[in-house]
Each structure stands twice: as C-alpha cells, then as structure tokens.
N, C-alpha and C positions, 0 to 999 in steps of 0.2 A: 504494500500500500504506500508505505514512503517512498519509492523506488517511481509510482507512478505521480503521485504530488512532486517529484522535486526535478521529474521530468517535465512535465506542464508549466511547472514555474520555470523554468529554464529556457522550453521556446516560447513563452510567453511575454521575456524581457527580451531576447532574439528578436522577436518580430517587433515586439516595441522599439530598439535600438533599430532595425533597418528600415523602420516607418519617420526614424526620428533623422535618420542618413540620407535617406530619401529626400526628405523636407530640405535638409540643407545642403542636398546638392544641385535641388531641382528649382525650388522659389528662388524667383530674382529679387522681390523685396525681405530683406533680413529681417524686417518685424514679424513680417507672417512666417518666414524661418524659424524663428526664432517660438512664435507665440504655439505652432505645429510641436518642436520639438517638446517643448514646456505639457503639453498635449497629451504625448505620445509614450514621455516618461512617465506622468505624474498619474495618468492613467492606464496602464499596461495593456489593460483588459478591452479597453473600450475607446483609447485612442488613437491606435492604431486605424481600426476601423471606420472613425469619424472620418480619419486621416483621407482613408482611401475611397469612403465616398465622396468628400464634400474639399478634400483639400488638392486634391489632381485637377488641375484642370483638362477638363477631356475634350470641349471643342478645338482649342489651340494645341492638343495632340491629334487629333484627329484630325485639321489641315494639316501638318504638317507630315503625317504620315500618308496622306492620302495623294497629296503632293507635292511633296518632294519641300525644299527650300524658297520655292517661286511664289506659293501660296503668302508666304509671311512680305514679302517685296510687293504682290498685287494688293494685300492690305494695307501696306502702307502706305501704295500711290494712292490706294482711294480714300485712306484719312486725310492724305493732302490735300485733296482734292476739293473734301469739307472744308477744310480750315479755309481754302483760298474763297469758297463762298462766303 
C-alpha cells in the first residue's frame, strides 16, 4: 500500500514540475509564467490540469501548426492593416 501512495505522489509532482516547465518555456509574458508555475506547484493535483486546459493557448498552436510560420506574418500584416485604419 505504501509502495503505491508514494508512487502517485511521485508522478504526481513529475507532472506538476513538467506543467510548471512547460509554462516557463512556452509563455512569452513572465507574469502568466510565473503566476502558471505558482499554479502548478502549489497545487499538484489540480494544477496541472487547469494548466493544460485553460493555460495553452491552442488557437495560436493550431495556426501555427497548420501553417507553417506564414500564418503568424499574414496576422501580422492584417493587424497592421487595422492600426493604419
């Protein structure tokens, strides 16, 4: 029974530490870095998961894998595009 409790708790900080690695390799602002990691530690259980619903952003992955590095340049000319309005 100990054997199984102290396996659990073990990938349970595992995956809290690569959700909290995650966060600060992937957010470009260090506050939500920062506030993810805080997240991730403080809650093991339940942070992670927050993490990976709500803290990936999955449209700006999902241009970018669907097309390539062009995708992020045609968004840009068309935010310029506003501003010049």
């Amino acid at each position: 029974m100990h054997v199984l409790y102290w396996t659990l708790a073990t990938l349970t900080i595992l995956i809290a530490m690569a959700a909290a690695g995650h966060a600060l390799l992937y957010k470009r602002d260090p506050r939500a870095a920062l506030g993810w990691i805080a997240v991730c530690l403080l809650y093991p259980l339940v942070g992670p998961i927050l993490y990976f619903l709500f803290g990936i952003n999955r449209v700006r992955t999902r241009a970018k894998n669907s097309t390539g590095t062009g995708s992020f340049r045609f968004i840009s000319a068309m935010n310029a595009r506003k501003m010049k309005m």
